[in-house]
C-alpha positions in Angstrom: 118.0 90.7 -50.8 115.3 89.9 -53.5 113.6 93.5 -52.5 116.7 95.4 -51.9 115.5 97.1 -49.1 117.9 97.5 -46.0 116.8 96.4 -42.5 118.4 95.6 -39.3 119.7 91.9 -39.1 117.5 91.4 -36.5 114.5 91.5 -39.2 116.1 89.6 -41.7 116.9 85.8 -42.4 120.2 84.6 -42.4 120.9 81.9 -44.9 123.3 79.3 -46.0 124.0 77.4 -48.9 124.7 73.5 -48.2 126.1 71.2 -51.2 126.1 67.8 -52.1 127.6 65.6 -54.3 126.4 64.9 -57.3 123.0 67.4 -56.8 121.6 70.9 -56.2 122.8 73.5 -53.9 120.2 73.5 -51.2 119.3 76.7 -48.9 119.1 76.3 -45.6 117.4 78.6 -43.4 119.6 80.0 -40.4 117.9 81.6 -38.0 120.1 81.8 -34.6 122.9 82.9 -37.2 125.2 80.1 -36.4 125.7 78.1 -39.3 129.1 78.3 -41.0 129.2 79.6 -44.5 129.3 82.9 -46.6 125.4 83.9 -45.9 122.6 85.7 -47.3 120.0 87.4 -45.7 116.0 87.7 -46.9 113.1 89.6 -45.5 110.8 87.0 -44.0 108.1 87.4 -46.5 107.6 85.4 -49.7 107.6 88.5 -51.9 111.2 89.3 -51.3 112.1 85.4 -51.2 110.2 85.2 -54.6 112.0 88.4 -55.9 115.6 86.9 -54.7 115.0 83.7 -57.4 113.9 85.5 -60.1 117.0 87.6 -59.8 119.3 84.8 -59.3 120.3 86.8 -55.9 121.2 83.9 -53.8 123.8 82.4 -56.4 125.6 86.0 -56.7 125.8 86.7 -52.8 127.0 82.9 -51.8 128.9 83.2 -55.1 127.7 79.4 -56.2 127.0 78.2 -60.0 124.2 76.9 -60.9 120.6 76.9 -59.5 119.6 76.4 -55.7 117.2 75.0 -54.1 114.9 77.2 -52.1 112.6 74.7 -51.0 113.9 74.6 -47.0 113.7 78.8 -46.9 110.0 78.5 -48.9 108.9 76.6 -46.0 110.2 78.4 -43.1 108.9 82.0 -44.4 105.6 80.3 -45.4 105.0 78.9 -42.0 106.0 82.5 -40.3 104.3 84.5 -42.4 101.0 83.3 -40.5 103.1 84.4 -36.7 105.0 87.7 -38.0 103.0 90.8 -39.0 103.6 92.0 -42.4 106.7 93.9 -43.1 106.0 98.1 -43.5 107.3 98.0 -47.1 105.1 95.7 -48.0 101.8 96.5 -47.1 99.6 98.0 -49.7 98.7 101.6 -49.4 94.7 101.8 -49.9 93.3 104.3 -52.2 89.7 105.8 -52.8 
């Protein structure tokens, strides 16, 4: 989403937008894909995450007004990004 690059859904994270009265939308991370809800999916890497807030992606693709908050999904792909390797389009190409 935030780095617009396509992958299988198998390599992205699925997630769901969960409102309450009265306060922000919240994200929350859905990982078996079971969750009810219009979704959005993310790369499992805080660069694309980042990228997706800047751009106000997540309130286009779940079609919600107003800001959301991330806080739930920051967690989940900070605390993976020490178990997953680093995602091909996002590795840094060394130069001499």
């Amino acid at each position: 989403m935030g780095c617009r690059r396509r992958a299988s859904a198998s390599e992205l994270l699925r997630v769901v937008v969960q409102r309450s009265e009265g306060s922000q939308n919240r994200l929350v991370p859905d990982p078996q894909r079971r969750l009810s809800g219009r979704g959005a999916h993310v790369h499992h890497s805080t660069n694309c995450l980042d990228q997706a807030v800047r751009k106000r992606a997540f309130a286009r693709a779940l079609r919600i007004d107003g800001a959301v908050d991330v806080a739930m999904v920051r967690a989940l792909v900070e605390s993976e990004s020490a178990e997953r390797p680093t995602p091909a389009h996002e590795k840094q190409v060394e130069t001499e």
